[in-house]
Each structure stands twice: as C-alpha cells, then as structure tokens.
DRENTOR-82182 format. One record per residue (C-alpha): residue number from 1; z, x, y. Coordinates in Angstrom, 2 decimals, m for minus. Example, Ala and Ser with C-alpha at 12.3 -4.5 7.8 and 13.67 -1.06 7.14 Angstrom:
<sites>
seq:1, c3:7.80, c1:12.30, c2:m4.50
seq:2, c3:7.14, c1:13.67, c2:m1.06
</sites>
This chain:
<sites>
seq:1, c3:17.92, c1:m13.88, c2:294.56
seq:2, c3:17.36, c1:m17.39, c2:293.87
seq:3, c3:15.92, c1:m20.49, c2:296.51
seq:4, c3:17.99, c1:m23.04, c2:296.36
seq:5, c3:17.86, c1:m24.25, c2:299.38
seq:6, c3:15.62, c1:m27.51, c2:300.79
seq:7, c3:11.95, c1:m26.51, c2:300.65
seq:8, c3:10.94, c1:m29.54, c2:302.60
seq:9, c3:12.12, c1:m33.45, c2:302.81
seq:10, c3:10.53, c1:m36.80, c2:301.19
seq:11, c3:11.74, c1:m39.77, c2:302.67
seq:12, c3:14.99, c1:m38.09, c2:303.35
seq:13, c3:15.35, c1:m36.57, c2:300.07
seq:14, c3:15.59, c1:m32.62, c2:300.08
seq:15, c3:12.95, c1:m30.87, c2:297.34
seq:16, c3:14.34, c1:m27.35, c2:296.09
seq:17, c3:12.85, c1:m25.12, c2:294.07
seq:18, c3:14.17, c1:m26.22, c2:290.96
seq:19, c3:12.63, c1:m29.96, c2:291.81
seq:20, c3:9.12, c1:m28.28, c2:292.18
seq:21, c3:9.31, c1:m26.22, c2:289.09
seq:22, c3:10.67, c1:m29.18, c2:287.14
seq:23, c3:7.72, c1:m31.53, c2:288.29
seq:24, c3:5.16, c1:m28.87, c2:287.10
seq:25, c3:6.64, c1:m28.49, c2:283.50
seq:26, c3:6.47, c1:m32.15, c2:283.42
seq:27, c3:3.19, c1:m32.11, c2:284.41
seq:28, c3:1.89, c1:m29.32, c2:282.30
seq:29, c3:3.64, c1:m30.97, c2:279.28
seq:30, c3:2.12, c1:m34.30, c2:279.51
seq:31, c3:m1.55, c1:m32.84, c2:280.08
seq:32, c3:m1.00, c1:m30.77, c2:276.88
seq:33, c3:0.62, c1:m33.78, c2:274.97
seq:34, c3:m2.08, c1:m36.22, c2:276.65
seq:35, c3:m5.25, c1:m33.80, c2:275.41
seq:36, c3:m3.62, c1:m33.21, c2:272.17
seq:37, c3:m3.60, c1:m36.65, c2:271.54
seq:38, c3:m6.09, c1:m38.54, c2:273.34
seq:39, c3:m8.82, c1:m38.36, c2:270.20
seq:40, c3:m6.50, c1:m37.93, c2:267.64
seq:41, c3:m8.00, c1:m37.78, c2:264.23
seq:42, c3:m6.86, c1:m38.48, c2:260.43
seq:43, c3:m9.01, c1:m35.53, c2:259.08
seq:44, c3:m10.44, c1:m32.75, c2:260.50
seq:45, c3:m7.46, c1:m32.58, c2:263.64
seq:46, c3:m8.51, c1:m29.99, c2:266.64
seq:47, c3:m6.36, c1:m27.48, c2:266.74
seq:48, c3:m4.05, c1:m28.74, c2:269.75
seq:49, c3:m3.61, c1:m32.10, c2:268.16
seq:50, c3:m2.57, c1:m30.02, c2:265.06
seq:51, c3:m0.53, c1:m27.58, c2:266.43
seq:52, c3:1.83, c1:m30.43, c2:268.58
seq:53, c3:1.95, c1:m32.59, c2:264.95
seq:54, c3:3.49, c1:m29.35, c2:263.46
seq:55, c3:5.92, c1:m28.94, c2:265.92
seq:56, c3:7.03, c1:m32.66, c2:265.94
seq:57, c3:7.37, c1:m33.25, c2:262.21
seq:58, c3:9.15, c1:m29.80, c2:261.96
seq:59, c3:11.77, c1:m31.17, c2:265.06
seq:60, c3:11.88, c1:m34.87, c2:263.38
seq:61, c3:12.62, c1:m33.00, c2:259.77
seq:62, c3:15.17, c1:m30.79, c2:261.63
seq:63, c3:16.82, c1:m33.79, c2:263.20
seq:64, c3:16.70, c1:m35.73, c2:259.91
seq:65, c3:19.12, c1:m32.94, c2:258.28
seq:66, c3:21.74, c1:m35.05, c2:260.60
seq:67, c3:20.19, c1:m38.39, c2:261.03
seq:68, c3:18.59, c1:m39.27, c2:258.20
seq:69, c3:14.90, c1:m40.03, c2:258.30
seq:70, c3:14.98, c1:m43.53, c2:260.00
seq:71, c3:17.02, c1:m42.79, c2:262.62
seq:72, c3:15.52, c1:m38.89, c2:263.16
seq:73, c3:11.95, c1:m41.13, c2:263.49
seq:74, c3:13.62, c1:m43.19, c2:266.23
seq:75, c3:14.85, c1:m40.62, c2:268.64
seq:76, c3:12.75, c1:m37.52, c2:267.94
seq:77, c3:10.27, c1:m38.36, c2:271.04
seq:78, c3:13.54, c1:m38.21, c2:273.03
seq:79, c3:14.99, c1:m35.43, c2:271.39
seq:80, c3:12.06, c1:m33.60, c2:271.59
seq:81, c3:10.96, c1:m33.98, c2:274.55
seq:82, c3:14.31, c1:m32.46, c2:275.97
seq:83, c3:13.78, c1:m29.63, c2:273.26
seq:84, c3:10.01, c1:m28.73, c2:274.68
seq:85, c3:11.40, c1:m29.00, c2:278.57
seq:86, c3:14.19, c1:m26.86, c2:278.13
seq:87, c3:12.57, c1:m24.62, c2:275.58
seq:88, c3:9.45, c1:m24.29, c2:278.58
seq:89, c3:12.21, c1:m23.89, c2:281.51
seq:90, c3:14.19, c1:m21.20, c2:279.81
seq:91, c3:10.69, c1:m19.28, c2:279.45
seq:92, c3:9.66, c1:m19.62, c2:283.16
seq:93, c3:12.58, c1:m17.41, c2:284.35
seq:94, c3:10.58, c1:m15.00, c2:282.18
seq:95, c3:7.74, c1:m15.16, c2:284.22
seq:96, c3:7.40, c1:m12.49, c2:287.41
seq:97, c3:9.09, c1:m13.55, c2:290.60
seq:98, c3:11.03, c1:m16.30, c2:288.76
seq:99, c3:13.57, c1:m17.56, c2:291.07
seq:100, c3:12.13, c1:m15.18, c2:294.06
seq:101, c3:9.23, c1:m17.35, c2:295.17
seq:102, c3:10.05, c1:m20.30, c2:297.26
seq:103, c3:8.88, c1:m23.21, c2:295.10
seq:104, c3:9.44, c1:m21.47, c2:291.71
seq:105, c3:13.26, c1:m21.51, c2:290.30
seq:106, c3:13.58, c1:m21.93, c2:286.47
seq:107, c3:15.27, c1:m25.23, c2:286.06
seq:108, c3:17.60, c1:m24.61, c2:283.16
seq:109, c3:19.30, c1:m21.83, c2:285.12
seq:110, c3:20.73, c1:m24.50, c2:287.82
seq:111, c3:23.75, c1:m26.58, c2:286.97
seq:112, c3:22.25, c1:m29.81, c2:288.58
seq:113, c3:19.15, c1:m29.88, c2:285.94
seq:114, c3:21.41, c1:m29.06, c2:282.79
seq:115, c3:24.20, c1:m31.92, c2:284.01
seq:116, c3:20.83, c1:m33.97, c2:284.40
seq:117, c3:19.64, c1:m33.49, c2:280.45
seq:118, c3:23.10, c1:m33.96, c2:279.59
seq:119, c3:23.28, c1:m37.58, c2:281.16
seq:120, c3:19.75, c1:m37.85, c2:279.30
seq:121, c3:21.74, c1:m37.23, c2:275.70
seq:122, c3:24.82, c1:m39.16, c2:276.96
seq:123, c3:23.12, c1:m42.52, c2:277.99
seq:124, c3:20.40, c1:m41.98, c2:274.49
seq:125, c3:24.25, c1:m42.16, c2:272.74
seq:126, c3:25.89, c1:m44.78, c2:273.96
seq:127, c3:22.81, c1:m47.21, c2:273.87
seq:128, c3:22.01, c1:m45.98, c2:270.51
seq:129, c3:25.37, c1:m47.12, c2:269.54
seq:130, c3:25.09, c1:m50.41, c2:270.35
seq:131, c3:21.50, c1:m50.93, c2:269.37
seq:132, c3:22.30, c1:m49.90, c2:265.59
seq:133, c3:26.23, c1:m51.55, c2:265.90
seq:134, c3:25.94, c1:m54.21, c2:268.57
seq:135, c3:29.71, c1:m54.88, c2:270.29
seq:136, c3:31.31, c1:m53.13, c2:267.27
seq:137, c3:30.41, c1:m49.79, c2:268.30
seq:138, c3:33.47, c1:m50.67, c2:271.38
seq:139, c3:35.55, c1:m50.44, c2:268.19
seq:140, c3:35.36, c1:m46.52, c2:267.83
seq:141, c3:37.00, c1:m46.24, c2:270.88
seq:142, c3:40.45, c1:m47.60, c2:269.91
seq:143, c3:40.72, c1:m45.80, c2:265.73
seq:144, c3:42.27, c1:m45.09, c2:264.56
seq:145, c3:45.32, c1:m46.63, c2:266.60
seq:146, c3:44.67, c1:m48.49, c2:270.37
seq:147, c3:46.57, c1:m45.60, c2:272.22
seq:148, c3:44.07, c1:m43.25, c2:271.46
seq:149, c3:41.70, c1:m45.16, c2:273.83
seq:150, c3:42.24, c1:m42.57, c2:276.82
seq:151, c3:41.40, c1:m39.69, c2:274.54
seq:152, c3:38.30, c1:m40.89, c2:272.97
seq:153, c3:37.51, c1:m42.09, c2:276.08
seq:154, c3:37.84, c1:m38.98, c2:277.23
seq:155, c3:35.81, c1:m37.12, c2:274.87
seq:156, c3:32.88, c1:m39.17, c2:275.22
seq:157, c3:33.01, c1:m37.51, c2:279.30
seq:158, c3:33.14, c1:m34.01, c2:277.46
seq:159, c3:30.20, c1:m34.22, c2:275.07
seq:160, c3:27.37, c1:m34.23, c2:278.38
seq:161, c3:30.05, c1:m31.85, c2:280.08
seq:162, c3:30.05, c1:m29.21, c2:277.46
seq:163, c3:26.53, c1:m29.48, c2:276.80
seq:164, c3:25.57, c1:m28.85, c2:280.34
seq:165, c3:27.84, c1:m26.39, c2:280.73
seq:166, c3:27.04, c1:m24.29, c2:277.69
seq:167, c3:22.91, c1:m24.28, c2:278.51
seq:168, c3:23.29, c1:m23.24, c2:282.55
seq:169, c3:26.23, c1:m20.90, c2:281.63
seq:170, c3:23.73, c1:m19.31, c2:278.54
seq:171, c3:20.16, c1:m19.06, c2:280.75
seq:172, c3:21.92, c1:m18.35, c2:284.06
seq:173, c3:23.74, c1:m15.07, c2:282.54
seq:174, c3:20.68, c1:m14.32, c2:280.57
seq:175, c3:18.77, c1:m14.18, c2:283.84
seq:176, c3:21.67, c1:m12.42, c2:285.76
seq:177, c3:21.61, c1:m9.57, c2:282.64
seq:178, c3:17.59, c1:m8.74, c2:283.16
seq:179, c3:18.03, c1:m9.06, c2:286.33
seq:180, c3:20.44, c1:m6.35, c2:286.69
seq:181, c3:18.41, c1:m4.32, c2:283.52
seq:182, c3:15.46, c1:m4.12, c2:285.30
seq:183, c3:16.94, c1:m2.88, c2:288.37
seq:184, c3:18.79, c1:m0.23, c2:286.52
seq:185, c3:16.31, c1:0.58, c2:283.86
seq:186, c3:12.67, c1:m0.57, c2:285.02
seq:187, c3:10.93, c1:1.02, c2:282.21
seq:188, c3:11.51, c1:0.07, c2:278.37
seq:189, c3:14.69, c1:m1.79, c2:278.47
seq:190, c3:13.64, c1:m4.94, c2:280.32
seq:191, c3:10.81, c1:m5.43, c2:277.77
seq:192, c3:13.81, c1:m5.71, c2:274.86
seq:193, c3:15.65, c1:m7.83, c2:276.77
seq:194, c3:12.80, c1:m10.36, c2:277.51
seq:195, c3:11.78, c1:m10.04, c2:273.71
seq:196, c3:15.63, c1:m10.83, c2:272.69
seq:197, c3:15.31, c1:m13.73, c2:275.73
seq:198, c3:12.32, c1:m15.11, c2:274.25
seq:199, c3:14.51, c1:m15.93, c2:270.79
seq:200, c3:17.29, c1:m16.52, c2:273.09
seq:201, c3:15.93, c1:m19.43, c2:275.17
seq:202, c3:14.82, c1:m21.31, c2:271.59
seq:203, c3:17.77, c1:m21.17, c2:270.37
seq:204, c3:19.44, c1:m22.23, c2:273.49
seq:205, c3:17.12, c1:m25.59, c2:273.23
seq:206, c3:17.09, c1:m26.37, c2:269.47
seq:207, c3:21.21, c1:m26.07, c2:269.93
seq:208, c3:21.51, c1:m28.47, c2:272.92
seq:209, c3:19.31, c1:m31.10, c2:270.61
seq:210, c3:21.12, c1:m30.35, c2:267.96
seq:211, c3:24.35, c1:m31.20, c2:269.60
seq:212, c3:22.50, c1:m34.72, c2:271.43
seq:213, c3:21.75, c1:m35.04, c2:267.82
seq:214, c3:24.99, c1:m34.99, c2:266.19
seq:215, c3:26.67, c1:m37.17, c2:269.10
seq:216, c3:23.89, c1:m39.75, c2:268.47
seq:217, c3:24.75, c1:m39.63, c2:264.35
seq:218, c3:28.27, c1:m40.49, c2:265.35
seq:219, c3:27.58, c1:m43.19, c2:267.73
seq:220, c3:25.05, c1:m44.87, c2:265.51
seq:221, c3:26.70, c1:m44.15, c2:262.43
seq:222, c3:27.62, c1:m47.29, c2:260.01
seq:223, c3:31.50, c1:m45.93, c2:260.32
seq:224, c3:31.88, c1:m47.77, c2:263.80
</sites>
C-alpha cells in the first residue's frame, strides 16, 4: 500500500507523500553536511567532518576514472549530491511502515522523483557541454553526417529516460519483492532480503551517477 495521493494543498499545489519524505532527506542531508563542515579543520578533523571528506574524495576519485580529475572536481558536488539522495531514499523504504504512513513514501520508488533526478543529470549535460565547448558542442549533433540530427537528437531524450526508468523500475520491484516476502515469510527471510536491499540500493545510486557521469564525459569531451 502506498499514499500517493494529495496530503494537503500549498497555494494550490498538492503535497504527497513522496514531496514530504523528499523535503526531510533534504533537510537531514544539509544539517549533516552543514555540522560536518561548519568548523572544518586542517588537522585534527572531528569525526563527521572526516567521515563526509572520505566519502567525497572516494565519489570525486570514482568519477575521475571517467572524467579525469579536473572535470570529476567540477561536478562531484552535483554528482554527489544525487548519489547521497538517492542512496538515503532507496534506504527509507527500508524503514518500518515505509510507504504505509501518510506523509512517509520513499521517493526513489515513484516515477515522478526518478524522471526529476534524471532532468537534474540531463540539464548538468547539456550546460556542461557548452561551458567546456561553447557553440561547438551544437556540432555533435549533426556527425558524423547532418541527417543523423533526428537520431542524436533523439538519444539525448533517452539518456534522462532510461535513467529514470531503470532506478524507479529497480527500487519499486525491490520494495514490491519484500513486500510480498514478508507477508509470506515474516520470520528470517525478510531480514536477507533487506541485507541484499541494503547493497542493492548503493549500487542502484553509484550506477545512476555513473551513467550522469559518462553522459557528462561525452558532452564535455574535447571530441565535440
């Protein structure tokens, strides 16, 4: 059973569950990223500020396997950012009652939030391309030959839809499966299947920003 239906209306605008759970990741995220780094020191780090440098420089080395440093330094805050939202909305629909409480639906698991992150990636690529290749980056579209316009065209519409496709089509079965698990089998199985979702949902978010990542090489590449 999921809520997502209106939970109430701002200004006209409808807030669902999803909306609510989405605003308090955001807002647990930033007060973690805002305490980790509010005294930040050279030598002797607290263990917060320590913990979110590790994970950075291991997501900025991991994007510089397809970047290359420079580039891996300029869009690793927005590559991982989307990697520590969707890594922290895959685990909510861990948590009990996810997607039964009214107010509390995991926002990876609803087509609307993926297509969202996927216009994120999108929109990061195409003004990445011109920023690093200025009106020559209009120039992949047409090569190798002018005809293939349409197609490339095309494709560029097919990179967000894939990628929102493939997270919501990934979380929402993995919910539907321990769903159904722990209805069948409530003792033993489900605690498997939530240790097999845990490694699940990273992989699910280090795959989505690898893909972002590898659009972005192409668009900003020095091939354009």
């Amino acid at each position: 059973m999921s809520h997502s239906g209106a939970l109430f209306e701002v200004a006209g605008v409808e807030v669902t569950s999803t909306m609510t759970t989405a605003a308090a990741i955001t807002v647990v995220l930033s007060a973690v990223v805002i305490a980790g780094t509010r005294n930040m020191k050279v030598s002797h780090p607290g263990r917060l500020q320590s913990a979110l440098e590790y994970a950075m420089g291991s997501l900025r080395d991991f994007y510089a396997s397809i970047l290359g440093k420079e580039r891996a330094t300029a869009f690793t805050p927005i590559l991982g950012t989307l990697f520590l939202f969707i890594i922290v909305s895959n685990y909510s629909g861990l948590l009990p009652y996810a997607g039964h409480l009214p107010g509390f639906q995991p926002p990876t698991g609803v087509l609307s939030t993926t297509v969202a992150l996927a216009m994120i990636t999108f929109f990061t690529t195409q003004i990445g391309g011109f920023k690093y290749n200025g009106v020559h980056y209009l120039g992949h579209f047409v090569k190798p030959v002018a005809p293939l316009l349409p197609l490339l065209l095309l494709e560029e519409v097919i990179h967000p839809l894939s990628l929102s496709l493939r997270l919501y089509g990934n979380i929402y079965g993995e919910e539907t499966v321990l769903h159904q698990v722990s209805g069948l089998i409530p003792l033993g199985a489900p605690i498997i299947i939530m240790g097999l979702s845990l490694l699940f949902g990273f992989i699910q978010a280090l795959v989505f920003t690898m893909l972002s990542a590898i659009y972005i090489e192409a668009a900003t590449g020095h091939g354009h």
